[in-house]
PLY file of the C-alpha trace (Angstrom):
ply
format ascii 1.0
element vertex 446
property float x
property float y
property float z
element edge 445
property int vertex1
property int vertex2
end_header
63.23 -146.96 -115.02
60.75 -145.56 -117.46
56.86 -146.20 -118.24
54.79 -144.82 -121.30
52.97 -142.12 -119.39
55.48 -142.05 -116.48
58.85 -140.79 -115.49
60.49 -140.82 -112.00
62.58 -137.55 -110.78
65.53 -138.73 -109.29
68.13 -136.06 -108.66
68.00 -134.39 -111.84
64.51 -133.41 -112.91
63.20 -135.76 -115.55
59.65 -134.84 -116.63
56.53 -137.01 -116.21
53.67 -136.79 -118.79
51.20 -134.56 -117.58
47.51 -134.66 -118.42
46.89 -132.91 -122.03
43.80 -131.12 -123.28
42.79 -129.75 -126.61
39.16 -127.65 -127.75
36.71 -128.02 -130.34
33.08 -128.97 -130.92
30.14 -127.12 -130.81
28.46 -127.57 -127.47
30.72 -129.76 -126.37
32.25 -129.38 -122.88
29.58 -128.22 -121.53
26.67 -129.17 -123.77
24.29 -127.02 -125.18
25.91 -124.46 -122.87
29.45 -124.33 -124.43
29.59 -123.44 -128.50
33.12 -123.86 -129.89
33.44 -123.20 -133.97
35.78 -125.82 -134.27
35.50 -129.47 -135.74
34.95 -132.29 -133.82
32.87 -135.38 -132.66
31.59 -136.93 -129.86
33.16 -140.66 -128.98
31.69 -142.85 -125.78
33.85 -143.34 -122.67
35.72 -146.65 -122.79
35.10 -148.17 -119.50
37.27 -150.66 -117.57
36.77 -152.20 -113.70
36.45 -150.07 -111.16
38.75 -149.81 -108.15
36.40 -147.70 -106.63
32.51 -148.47 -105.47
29.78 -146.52 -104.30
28.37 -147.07 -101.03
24.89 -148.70 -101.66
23.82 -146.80 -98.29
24.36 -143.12 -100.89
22.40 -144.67 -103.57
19.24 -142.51 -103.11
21.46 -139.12 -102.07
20.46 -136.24 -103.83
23.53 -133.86 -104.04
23.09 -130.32 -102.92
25.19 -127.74 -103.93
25.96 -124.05 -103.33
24.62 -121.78 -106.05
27.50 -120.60 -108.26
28.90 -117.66 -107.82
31.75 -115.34 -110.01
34.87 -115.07 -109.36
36.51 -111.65 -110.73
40.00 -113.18 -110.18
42.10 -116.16 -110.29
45.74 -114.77 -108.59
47.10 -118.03 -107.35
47.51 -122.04 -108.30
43.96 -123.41 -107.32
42.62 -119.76 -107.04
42.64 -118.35 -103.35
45.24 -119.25 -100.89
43.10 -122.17 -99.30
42.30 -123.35 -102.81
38.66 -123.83 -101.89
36.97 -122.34 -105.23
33.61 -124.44 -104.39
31.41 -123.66 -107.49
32.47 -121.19 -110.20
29.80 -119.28 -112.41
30.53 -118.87 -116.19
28.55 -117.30 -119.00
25.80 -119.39 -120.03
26.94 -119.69 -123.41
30.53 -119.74 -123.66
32.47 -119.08 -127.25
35.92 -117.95 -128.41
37.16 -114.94 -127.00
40.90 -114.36 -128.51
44.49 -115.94 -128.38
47.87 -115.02 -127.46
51.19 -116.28 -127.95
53.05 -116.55 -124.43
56.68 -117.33 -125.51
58.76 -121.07 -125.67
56.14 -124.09 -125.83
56.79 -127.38 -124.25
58.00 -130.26 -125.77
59.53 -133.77 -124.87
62.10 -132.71 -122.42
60.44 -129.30 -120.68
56.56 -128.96 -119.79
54.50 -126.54 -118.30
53.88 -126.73 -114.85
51.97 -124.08 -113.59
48.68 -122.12 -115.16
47.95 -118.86 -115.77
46.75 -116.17 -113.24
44.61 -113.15 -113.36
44.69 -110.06 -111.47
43.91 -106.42 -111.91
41.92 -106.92 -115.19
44.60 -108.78 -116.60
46.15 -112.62 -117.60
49.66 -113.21 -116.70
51.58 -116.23 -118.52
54.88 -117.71 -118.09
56.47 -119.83 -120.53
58.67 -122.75 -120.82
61.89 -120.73 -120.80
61.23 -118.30 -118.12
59.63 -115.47 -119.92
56.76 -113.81 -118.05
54.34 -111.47 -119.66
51.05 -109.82 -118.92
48.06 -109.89 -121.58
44.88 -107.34 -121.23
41.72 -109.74 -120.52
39.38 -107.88 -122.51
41.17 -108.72 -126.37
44.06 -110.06 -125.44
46.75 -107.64 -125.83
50.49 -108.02 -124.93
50.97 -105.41 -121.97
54.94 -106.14 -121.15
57.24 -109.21 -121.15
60.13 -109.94 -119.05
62.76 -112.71 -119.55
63.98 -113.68 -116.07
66.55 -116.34 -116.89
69.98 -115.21 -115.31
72.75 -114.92 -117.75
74.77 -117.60 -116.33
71.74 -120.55 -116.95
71.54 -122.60 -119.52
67.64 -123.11 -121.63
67.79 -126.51 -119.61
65.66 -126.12 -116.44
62.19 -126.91 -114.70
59.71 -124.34 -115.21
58.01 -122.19 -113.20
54.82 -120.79 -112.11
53.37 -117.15 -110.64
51.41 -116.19 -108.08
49.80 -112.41 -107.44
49.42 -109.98 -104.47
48.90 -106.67 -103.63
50.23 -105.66 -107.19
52.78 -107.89 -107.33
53.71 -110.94 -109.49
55.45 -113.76 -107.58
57.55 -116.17 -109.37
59.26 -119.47 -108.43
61.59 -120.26 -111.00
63.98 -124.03 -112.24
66.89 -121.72 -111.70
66.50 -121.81 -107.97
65.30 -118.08 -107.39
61.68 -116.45 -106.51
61.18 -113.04 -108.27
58.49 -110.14 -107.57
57.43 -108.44 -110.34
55.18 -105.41 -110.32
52.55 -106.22 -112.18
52.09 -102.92 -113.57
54.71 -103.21 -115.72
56.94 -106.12 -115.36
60.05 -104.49 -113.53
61.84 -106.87 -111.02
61.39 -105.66 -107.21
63.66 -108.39 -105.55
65.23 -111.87 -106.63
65.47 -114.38 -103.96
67.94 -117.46 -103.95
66.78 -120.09 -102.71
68.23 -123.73 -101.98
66.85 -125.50 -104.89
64.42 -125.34 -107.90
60.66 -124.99 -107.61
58.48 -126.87 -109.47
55.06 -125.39 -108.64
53.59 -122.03 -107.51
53.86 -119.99 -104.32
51.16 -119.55 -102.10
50.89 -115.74 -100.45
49.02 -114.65 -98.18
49.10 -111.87 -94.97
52.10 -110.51 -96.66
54.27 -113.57 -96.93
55.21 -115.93 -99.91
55.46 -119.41 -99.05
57.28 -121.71 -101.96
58.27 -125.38 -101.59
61.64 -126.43 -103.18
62.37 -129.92 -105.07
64.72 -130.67 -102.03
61.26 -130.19 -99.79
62.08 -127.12 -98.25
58.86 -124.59 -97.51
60.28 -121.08 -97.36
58.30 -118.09 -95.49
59.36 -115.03 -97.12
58.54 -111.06 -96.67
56.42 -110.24 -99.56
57.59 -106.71 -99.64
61.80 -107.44 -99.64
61.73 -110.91 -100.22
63.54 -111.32 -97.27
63.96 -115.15 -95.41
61.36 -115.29 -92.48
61.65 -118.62 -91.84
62.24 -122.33 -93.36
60.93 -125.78 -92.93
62.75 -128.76 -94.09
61.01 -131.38 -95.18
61.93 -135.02 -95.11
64.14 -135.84 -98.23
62.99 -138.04 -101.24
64.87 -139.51 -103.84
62.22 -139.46 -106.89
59.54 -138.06 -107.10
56.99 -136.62 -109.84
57.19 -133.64 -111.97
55.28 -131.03 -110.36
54.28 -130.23 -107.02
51.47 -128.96 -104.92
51.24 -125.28 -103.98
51.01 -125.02 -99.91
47.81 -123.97 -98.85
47.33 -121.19 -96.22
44.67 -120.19 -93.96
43.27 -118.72 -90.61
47.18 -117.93 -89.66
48.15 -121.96 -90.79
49.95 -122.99 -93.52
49.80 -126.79 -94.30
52.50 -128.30 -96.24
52.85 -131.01 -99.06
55.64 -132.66 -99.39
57.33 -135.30 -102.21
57.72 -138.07 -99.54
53.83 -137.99 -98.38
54.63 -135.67 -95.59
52.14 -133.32 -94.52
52.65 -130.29 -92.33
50.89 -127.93 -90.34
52.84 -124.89 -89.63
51.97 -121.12 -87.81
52.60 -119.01 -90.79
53.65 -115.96 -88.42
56.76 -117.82 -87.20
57.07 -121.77 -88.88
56.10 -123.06 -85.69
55.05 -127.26 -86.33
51.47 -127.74 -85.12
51.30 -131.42 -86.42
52.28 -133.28 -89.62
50.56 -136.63 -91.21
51.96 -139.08 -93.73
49.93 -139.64 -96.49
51.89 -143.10 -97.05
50.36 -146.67 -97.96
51.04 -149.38 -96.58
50.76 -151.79 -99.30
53.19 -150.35 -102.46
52.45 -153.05 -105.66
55.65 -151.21 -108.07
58.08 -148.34 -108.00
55.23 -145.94 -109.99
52.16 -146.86 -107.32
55.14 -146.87 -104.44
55.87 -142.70 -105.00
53.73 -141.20 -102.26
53.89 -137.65 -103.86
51.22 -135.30 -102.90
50.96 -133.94 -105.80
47.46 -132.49 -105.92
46.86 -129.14 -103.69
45.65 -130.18 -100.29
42.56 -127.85 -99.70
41.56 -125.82 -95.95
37.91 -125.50 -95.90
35.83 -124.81 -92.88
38.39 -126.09 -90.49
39.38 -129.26 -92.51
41.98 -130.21 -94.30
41.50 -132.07 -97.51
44.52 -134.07 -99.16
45.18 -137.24 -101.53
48.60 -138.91 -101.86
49.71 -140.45 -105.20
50.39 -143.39 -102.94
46.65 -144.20 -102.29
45.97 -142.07 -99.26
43.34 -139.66 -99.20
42.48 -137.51 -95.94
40.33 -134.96 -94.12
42.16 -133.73 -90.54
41.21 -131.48 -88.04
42.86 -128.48 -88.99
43.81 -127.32 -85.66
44.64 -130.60 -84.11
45.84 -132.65 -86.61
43.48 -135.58 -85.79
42.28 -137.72 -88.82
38.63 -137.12 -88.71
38.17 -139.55 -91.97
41.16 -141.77 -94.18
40.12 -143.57 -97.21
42.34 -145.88 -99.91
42.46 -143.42 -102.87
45.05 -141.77 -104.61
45.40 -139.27 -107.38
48.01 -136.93 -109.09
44.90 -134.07 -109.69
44.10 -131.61 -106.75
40.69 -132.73 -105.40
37.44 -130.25 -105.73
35.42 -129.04 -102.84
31.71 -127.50 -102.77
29.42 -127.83 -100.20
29.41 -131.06 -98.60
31.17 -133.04 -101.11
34.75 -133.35 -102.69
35.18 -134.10 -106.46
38.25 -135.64 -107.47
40.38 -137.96 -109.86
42.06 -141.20 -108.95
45.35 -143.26 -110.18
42.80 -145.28 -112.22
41.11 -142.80 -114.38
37.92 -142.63 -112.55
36.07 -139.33 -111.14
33.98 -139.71 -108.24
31.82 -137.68 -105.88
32.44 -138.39 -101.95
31.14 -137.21 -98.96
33.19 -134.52 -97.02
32.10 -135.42 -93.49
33.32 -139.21 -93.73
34.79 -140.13 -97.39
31.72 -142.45 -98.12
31.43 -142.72 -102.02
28.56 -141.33 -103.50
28.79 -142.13 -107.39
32.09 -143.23 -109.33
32.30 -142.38 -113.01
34.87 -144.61 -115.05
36.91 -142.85 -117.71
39.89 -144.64 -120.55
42.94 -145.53 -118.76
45.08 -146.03 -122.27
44.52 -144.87 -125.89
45.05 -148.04 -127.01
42.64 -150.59 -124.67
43.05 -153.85 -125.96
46.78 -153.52 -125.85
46.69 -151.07 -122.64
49.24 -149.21 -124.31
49.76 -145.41 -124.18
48.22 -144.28 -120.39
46.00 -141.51 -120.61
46.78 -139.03 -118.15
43.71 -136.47 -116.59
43.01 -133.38 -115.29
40.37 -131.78 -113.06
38.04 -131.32 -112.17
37.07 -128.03 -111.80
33.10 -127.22 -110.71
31.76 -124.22 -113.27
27.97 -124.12 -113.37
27.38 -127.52 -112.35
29.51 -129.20 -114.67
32.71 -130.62 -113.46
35.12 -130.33 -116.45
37.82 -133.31 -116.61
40.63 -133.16 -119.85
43.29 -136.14 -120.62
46.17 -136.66 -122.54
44.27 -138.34 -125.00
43.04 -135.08 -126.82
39.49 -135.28 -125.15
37.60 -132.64 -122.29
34.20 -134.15 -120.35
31.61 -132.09 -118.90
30.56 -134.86 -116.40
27.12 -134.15 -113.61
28.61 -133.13 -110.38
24.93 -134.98 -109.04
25.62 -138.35 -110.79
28.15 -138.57 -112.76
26.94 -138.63 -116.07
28.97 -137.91 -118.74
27.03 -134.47 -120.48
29.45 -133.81 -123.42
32.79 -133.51 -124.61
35.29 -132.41 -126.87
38.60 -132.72 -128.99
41.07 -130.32 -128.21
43.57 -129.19 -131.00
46.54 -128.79 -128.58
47.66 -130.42 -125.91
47.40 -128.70 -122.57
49.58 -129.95 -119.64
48.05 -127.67 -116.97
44.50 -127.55 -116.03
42.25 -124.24 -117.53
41.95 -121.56 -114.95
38.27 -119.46 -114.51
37.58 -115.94 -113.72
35.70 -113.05 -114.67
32.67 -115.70 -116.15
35.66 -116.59 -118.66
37.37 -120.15 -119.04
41.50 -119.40 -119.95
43.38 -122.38 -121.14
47.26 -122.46 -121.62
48.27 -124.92 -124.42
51.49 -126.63 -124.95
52.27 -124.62 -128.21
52.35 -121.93 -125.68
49.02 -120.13 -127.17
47.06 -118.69 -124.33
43.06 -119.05 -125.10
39.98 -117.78 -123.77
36.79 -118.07 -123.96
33.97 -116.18 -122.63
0 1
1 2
2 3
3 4
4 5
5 6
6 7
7 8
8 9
9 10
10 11
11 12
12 13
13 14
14 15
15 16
16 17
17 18
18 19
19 20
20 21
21 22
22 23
23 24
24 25
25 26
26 27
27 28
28 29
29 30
30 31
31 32
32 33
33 34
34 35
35 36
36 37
37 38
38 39
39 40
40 41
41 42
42 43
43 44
44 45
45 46
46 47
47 48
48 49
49 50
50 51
51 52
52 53
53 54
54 55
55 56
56 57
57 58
58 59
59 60
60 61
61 62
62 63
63 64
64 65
65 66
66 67
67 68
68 69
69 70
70 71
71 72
72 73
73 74
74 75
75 76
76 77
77 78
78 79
79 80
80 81
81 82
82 83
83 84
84 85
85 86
86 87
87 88
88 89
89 90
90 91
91 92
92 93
93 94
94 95
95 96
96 97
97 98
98 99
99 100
100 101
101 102
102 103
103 104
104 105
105 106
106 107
107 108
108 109
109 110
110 111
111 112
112 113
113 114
114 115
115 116
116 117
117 118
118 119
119 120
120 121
121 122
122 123
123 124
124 125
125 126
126 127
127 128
128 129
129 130
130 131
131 132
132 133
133 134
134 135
135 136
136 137
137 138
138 139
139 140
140 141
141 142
142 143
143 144
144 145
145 146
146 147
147 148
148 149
149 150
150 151
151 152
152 153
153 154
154 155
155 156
156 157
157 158
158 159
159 160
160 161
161 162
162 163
163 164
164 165
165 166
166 167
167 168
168 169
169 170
170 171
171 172
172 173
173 174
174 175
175 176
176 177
177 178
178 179
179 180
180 181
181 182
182 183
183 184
184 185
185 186
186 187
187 188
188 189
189 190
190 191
191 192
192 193
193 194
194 195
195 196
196 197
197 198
198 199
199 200
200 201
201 202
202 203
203 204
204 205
205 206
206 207
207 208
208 209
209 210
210 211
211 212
212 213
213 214
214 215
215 216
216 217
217 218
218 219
219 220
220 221
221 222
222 223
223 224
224 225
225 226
226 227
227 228
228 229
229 230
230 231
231 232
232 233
233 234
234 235
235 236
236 237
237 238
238 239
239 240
240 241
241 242
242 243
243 244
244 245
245 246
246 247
247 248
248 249
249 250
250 251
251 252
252 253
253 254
254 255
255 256
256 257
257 258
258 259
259 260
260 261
261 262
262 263
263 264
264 265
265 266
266 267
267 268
268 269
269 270
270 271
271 272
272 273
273 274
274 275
275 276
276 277
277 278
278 279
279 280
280 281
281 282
282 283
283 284
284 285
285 286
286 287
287 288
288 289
289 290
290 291
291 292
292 293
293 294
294 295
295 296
296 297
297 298
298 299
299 300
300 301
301 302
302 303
303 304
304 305
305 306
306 307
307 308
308 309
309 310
310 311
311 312
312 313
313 314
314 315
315 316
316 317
317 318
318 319
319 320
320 321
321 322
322 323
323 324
324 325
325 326
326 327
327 328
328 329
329 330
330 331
331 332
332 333
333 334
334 335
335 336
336 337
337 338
338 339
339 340
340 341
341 342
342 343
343 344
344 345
345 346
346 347
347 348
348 349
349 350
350 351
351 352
352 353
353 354
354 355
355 356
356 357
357 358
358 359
359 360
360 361
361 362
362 363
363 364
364 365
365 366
366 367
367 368
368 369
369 370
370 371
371 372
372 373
373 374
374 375
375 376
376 377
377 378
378 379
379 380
380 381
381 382
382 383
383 384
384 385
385 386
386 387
387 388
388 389
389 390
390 391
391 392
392 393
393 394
394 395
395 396
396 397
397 398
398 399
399 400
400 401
401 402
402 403
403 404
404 405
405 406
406 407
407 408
408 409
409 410
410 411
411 412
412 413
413 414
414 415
415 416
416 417
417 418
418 419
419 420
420 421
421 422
422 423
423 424
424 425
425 426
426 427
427 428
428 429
429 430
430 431
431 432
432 433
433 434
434 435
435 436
436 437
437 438
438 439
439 440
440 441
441 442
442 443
443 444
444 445
């Protein structure tokens, strides 16, 4: 079965429409702040009911947040290992920098599904057929390119996505191997079979790479050899969604997402279980709203851990204990956002909201389009974000558009039209915004 905007993954990967993005506008994503030299104009938000309410209790809350800070690098999917990024600082006034061309682009059977990284002064890319390469940040420069698909594959798989460490480029591959690359240069240090495809990044950290399969296996590895440490195995689901979330790892814990809603806590030293959680609803309307993929990055911050379902089931637990300190009725495909006390995110119904960290309380909902076409509700628009850079949080859909929306109340600031679509959300380091289109052009701006 098969929706505009949606496609199950049974056995065989088929892909679901990811959120898109384009650029242009002067000013536009971020207002005054961001000037783009490329065409464009500014259209109002078509609104639609809310499934989501503020709490009237929040109405006079002032948001607080942490002062932003740089980030130098961004090595891994959601930027550290616990993918708590809290607020970003860019350049006040942000223009075009340069473009690249990565490789193969994406197109109606193969997408991208993981972004860019940057380590070491420089971006690494990997296209839609498997072909890696490194770029120099400052202009953009090709540095080396590997092609890493085995002889014996066919063009037909599900990408991949990279990961860096200690000079090292990590790579989980559709063909059912993780690579390390030195990132010097590109040469292959070890290849490491594995007992499926991977459709998202690895997560490293303390000298081990931990990767999730399709058949919801999480793999410990030695960084170093590649070597099999240890492996969890996950309960089984029949479809699921294109893409996956990277595991997040911290203070010696790794905590595990999972296709069928499952979430586990594991030791990372030894894949000892320390709890697990099901992110499942109980109430499942359709097949789509049924899949209880956790498909957005669960976050560890400050001895929480943060995580949303697909299936309508967001979460903060007690990292050590596994108790549910807070469970609310939202779901999302997006990875949520943490800063301070707050979490940023994007639900099933097109909407981006501010809650409260310590109990899941709304604070302010902001309603985006949920289909190109409204009247008709044809063609779904599918989002992305949000990221927090410089108080803005910056949200991009399928449609072609990018919002800078108030992380304080919501308010929509600017946005823009993108001239090609991006499937993966942009990626921030260095006071520089990198976006990876579909076309396979790799842009920054700074």
């Amino acid at each position: 079965m098969a929706y505009r905007g949606y496609k199950l993954l049974f056995t065989a990967p088929i892909l679901l429409l990811a959120g898109c993005a384009y650029l242009t506008e002067p000013g536009g994503i971020f207002g005054d702040d961001l000037k783009i030299p490329l065409p464009g104009e500014r259209i109002s938000v078509l609104l639609h009911q809310r499934s989501l309410n503020p709490d009237p209790e929040l109405a006079e809350l002032q948001i607080k947040l942490p002062a932003p800070t740089p980030n130098q690098d961004w090595p891994q999917a959601g930027g550290y290992p616990n993918h708590a990024m809290h607020h970003i600082e860019i350049g006040e006034s942000i223009n075009y920098a340069w473009s690249a061309d990565v490789g193969a682009g994406a197109n109606d059977d193969i997408r991208f599904v993981g972004s860019p990284i940057v380590a070491a002064g420089r971006i690494f890319a990997m296209d839609t057929q498997s072909s890696v390469s490194a770029f120099d940040i400052t202009d953009g420069k090709r540095l080396w390119q590997v092609d890493l698909t085995p002889d014996e594959e066919d063009d037909d798989h599900i990408t991949g996505a990279l990961s860096f460490d200690d000079g090292k480029v990590f790579v989980t591959t559709g063909f059912a191997q993780v690579i390390a690359l030195d990132a010097a240069n590109g040469k292959i240090l070890w290849r490491k079979p594995v007992s499926s495809p991977m459709r998202t990044a690895a997560t490293v950290r303390g000298g081990r790479v931990f990767v999730i399969t399709v058949d919801s296996r999480l793999y410990a590895l030695n960084a170093e050899t590649g070597e099999e440490l240890w492996n969890y195995i996950g309960i089984a689901e029949v479809a699921s969604l294109l893409g996956g979330a990277s595991p997040a790892v911290d203070a010696g814990v790794v905590v595990a997402p999972f296709a069928s809603g499952e979430l586990v806590a594991l030791k990372a030293e030894n894949g000892r279980v320390l709890w697990t959680d099901s992110l499942t609803a109980a109430q499942r309307t359709d097949v789509v709203s049924s899949l209880a993929h956790i498909r957005g990055r669960p976050i560890i911050d400050r001895g929480f851990v943060i995580a949303m379902s697909h299936g309508g089931v967001m979460v903060a637990i007690d990292l050590r204990s596994g108790r549910r300190i807070w469970n609310k009725e939202i779901g999302g495909l997006a990875s949520p956002w943490v800063a301070g006390n707050y979490i940023f995110l994007l639900t099933n119904d097109a909407e981006v909201a501010a809650i409260s960290r310590d109990d899941g309380r709304v604070i302010w909902v902001q309603t985006l389009a949920r289909y190109e076409d409204p009247e008709e509700k044809d063609i779904p628009i599918v989002w992305n974000g949000p990221i927090l850079a410089s108080n803005r949080l910056i949200v991009s859909g399928s449609n072609g558009r990018v919002y800078s929306i108030s992380p304080y109340d919501g308010r929509i600031m600017g946005s823009v039209e993108m001239p090609s679509g991006i499937s993966v959300p942009p990626i921030v380091a260095g006071r520089s915004v990198y976006f990876l289109a579909n076309n396979a052009t790799l842009v920054a701006y700074r």
